[in-house]
C-alpha positions in Angstrom: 0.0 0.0 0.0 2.7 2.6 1.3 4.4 1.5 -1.9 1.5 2.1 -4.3 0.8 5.9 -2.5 5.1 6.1 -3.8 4.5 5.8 -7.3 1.3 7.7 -7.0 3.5 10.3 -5.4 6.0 10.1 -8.5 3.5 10.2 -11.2 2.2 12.8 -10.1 5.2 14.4 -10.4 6.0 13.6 -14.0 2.9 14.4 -14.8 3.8 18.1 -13.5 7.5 18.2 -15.7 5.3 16.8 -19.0 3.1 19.5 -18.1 5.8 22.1 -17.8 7.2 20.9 -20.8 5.6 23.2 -23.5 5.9 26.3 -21.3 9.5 25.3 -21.3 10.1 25.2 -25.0 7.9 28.2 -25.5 9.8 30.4 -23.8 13.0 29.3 -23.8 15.9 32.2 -24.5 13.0 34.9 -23.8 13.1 37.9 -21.2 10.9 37.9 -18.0 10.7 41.1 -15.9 10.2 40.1 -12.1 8.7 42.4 -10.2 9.2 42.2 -6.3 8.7 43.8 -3.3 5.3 44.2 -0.3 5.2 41.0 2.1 7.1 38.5 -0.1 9.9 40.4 0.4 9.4 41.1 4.6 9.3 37.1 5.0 12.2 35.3 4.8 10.4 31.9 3.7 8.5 33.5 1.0 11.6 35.4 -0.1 13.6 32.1 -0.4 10.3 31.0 -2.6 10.4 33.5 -4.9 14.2 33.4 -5.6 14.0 29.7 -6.0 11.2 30.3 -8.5 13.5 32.7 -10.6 16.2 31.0 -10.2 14.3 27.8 -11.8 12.9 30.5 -14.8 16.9 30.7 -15.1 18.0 27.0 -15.1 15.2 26.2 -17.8 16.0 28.5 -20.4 14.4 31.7 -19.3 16.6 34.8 -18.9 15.1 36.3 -15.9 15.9 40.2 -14.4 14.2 41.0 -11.0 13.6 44.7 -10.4 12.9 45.2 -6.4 11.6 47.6 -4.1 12.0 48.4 -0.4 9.2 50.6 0.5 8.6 48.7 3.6 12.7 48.4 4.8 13.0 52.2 3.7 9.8 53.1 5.7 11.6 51.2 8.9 15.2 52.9 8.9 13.6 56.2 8.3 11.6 55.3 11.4 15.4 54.2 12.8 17.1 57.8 12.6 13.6 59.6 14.1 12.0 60.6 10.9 8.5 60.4 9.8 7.7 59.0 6.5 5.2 60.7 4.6 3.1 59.7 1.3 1.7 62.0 -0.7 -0.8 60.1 -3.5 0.9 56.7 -2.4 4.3 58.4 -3.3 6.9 58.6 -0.9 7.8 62.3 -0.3 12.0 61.9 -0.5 14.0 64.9 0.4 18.1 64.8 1.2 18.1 62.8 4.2 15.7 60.3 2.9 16.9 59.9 -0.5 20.3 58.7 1.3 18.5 56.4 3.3 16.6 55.1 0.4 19.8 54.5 -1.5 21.9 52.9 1.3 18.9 50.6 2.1 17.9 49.5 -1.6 21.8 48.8 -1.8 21.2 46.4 0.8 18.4 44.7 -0.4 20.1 44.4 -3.5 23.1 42.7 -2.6 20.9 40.1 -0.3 19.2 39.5 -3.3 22.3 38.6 -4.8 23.5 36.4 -2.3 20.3 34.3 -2.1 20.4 33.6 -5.9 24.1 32.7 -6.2 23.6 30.7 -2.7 21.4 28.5 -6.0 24.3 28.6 -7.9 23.5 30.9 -10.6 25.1 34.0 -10.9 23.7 37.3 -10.1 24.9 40.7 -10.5 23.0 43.3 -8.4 22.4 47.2 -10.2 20.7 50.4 -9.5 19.2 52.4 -12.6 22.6 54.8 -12.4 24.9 51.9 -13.7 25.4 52.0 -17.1 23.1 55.2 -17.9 19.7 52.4 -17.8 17.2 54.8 -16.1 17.2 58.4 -16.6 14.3 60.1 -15.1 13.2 63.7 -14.7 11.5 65.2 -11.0 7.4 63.5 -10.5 5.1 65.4 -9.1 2.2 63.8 -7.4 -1.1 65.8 -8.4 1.3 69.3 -8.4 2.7 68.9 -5.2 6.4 68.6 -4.8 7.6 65.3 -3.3 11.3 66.1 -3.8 13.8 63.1 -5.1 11.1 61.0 -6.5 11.9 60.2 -10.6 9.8 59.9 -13.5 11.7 57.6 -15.9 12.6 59.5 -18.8 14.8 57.2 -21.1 16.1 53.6 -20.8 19.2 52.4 -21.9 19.2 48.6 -21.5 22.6 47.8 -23.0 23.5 46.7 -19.3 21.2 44.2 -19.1 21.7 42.8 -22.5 25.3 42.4 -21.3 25.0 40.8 -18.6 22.2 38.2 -19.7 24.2 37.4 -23.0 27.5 36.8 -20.5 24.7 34.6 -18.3 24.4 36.7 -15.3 20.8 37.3 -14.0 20.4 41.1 -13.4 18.7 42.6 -10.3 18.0 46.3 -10.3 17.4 48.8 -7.8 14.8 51.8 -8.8 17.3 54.2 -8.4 17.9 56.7 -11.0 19.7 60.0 -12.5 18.5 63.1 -14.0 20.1 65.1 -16.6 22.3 67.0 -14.1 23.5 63.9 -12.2 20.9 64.0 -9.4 19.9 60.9 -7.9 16.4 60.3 -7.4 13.8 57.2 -5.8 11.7 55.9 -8.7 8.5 53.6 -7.9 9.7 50.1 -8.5 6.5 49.2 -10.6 7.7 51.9 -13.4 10.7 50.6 -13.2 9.6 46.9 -13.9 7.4 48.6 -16.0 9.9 50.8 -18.1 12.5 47.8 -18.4 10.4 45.3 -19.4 9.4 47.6 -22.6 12.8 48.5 -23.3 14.2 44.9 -23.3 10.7 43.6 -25.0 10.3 40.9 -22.3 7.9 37.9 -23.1 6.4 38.5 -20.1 6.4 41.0 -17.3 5.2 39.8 -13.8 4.0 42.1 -10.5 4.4 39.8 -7.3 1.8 41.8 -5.2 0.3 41.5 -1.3 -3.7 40.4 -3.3 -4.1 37.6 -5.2 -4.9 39.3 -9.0 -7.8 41.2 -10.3 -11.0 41.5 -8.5 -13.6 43.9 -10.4 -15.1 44.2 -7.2 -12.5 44.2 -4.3 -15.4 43.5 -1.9 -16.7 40.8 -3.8 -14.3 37.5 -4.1 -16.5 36.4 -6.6 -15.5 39.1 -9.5 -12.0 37.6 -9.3 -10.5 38.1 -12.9 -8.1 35.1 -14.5 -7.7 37.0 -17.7 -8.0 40.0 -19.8 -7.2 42.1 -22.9 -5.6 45.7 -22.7 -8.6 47.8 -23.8 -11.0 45.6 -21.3 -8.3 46.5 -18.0 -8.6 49.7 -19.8 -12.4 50.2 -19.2 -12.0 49.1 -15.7 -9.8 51.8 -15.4 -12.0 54.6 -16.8 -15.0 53.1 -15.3 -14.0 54.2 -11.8 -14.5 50.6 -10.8 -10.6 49.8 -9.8 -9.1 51.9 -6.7 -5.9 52.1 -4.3 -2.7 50.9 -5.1 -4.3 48.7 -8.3 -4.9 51.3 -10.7 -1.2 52.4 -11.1 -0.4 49.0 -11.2 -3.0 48.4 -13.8 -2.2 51.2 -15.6 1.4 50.1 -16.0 0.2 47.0 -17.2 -2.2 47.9 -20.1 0.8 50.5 -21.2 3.5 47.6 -21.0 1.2 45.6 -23.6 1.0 48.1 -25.9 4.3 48.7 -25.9 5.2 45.0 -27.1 5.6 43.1 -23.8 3.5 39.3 -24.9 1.8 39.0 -21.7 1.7 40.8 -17.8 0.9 39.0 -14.7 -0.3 40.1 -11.5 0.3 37.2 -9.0 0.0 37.0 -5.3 3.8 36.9 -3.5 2.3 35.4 -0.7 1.6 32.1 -2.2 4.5 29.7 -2.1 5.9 29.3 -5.8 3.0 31.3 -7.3 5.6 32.4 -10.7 6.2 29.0 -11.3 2.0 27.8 -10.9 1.1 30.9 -13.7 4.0 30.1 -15.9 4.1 26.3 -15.9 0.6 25.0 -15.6 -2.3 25.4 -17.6 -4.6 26.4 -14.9 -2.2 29.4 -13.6 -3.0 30.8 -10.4 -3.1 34.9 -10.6 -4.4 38.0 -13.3 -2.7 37.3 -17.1 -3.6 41.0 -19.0 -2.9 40.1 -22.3 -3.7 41.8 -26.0 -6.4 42.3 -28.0 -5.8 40.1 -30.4 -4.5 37.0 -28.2 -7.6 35.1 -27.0 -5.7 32.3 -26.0 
């Protein structure tokens, strides 16, 4: 009996890699922008997950580059030193002091990001948006207001990347940019993700996120949405129906398609492995926005 449960046990799991398999030749040698950051990234478990996950994208053919944030880590040393972070619109307001804190602490973050994938054995190699020229931004204002060292991204210049995923390194960036006079400012890791993964023309483009996808209707777990086109996220957008910290995010998404990235995913960082369920099976687990014309 315990033996029959055994090979249950294993057929089940080549019955998962047969699965896998057309995913795997599908996208072999294509980009995937990871984006990561909220609670995945405060728990250490779920942040071991996650790395595992790309690191797997790696080791199967994808060519992976994770763009981080640090809100939460950046919102706990300011609290270290006796300041008081403040949000205007959901953007953090960054003067001077803040800005050096922001740096030093998506520095960190970076490099432990770094250390976790090549504790996989694949080799990393950890970048803000200042190396190479790759993100050039100009001063954001959040509805007029001035919110000091935060960057709107301006121009890309992903020769970087390209370098390092063609010498086999997998690239992690910090949202960290300069202006045209050398400034350095914070840039939301979303645009970030969102600006890289147009620039390289990633396959796909995914937003590990604290809510599990889509809902039309937050309040109603019933309106969850598995898929849609651009111009229908779109009319959730201008119909006033999609609120909070979603409608950037959504709004990023929609733009990223039209600009030539195949598919965007919004997935849940909280569930264990949830990259590799949305990628790899048929079912999926999270969002997919996809294009008009792909009805797949």
């Amino acid at each position: 009996m315990e033996q029959e449960k055994d090979m249950e046990q294993v057929l089940r799991k080549a019955e998962v890699l047969v699965e896998a398999l057309p995913y795997i030749q599908k996208f072999n040698r294509k980009i995937i922008v990871v984006k990561y950051g909220g609670s995945a990234m405060s728990n250490e478990q779920l942040q071991k997950n996650v790395i595992k996950d790309v690191t797997l994208l790696k080791l199967v053919g994808f060519k992976p580059i994770i763009v981080h944030g640090g809100g939460k880590e950046i919102s706990r040393w300011v609290g270290k030193v006796g300041m008081e972070p403040k949000f205007v619109g959901g953007l953090r307001v960054t003067d001077a002091a803040t800005m050096e804190i922001a740096e030093m602490v998506l520095g960190k973050v970076n490099k432990d990001l770094v250390t976790m994938v090549q504790e996989l054995g694949v080799k990393a190699v950890g970048i803000s948006g200042k190396d190479g020229g790759l993100l050039k931004v100009e001063k954001k204002y959040a509805d007029g207001q001035d919110i000091g060292f935060v960057g709107n991204i301006t121009q890309v210049n992903p020769k970087v990347l390209y370098d390092l995923l063609e010498k086999d390194f997998l690239p992690i960036v910090a949202p960290i940019g300069l202006d045209e006079n050398f400034q350095t400012y914070n840039i939301n890791a979303d645009d970030a993700a969102c600006a890289i993964a147009k620039a390289v023309h990633a396959e796909k483009l995914a937003f590990l996120t604290d809510v599990e996808g889509l809902y039309r209707d937050f309040n109603d777990k019933s309106s969850f949405v598995s898929r849609l086109t651009a111009t229908q996220a779109d009319n959730l957008i201008n119909g006033g129906l999609i609120g909070g910290g979603m409608l950037p995010k959504l709004g990023n998404c929609t733009s990223a398609i039209r600009h030539g990235v195949n598919r965007v995913h919004i997935l849940d960082g909280r569930i264990p492995h949830c990259l590799l369920l949305e990628i790899f099976t048929n079912k999926g687990i999270g969002t997919a926005i996809i294009a008009d014309e792909d009805r797949i």
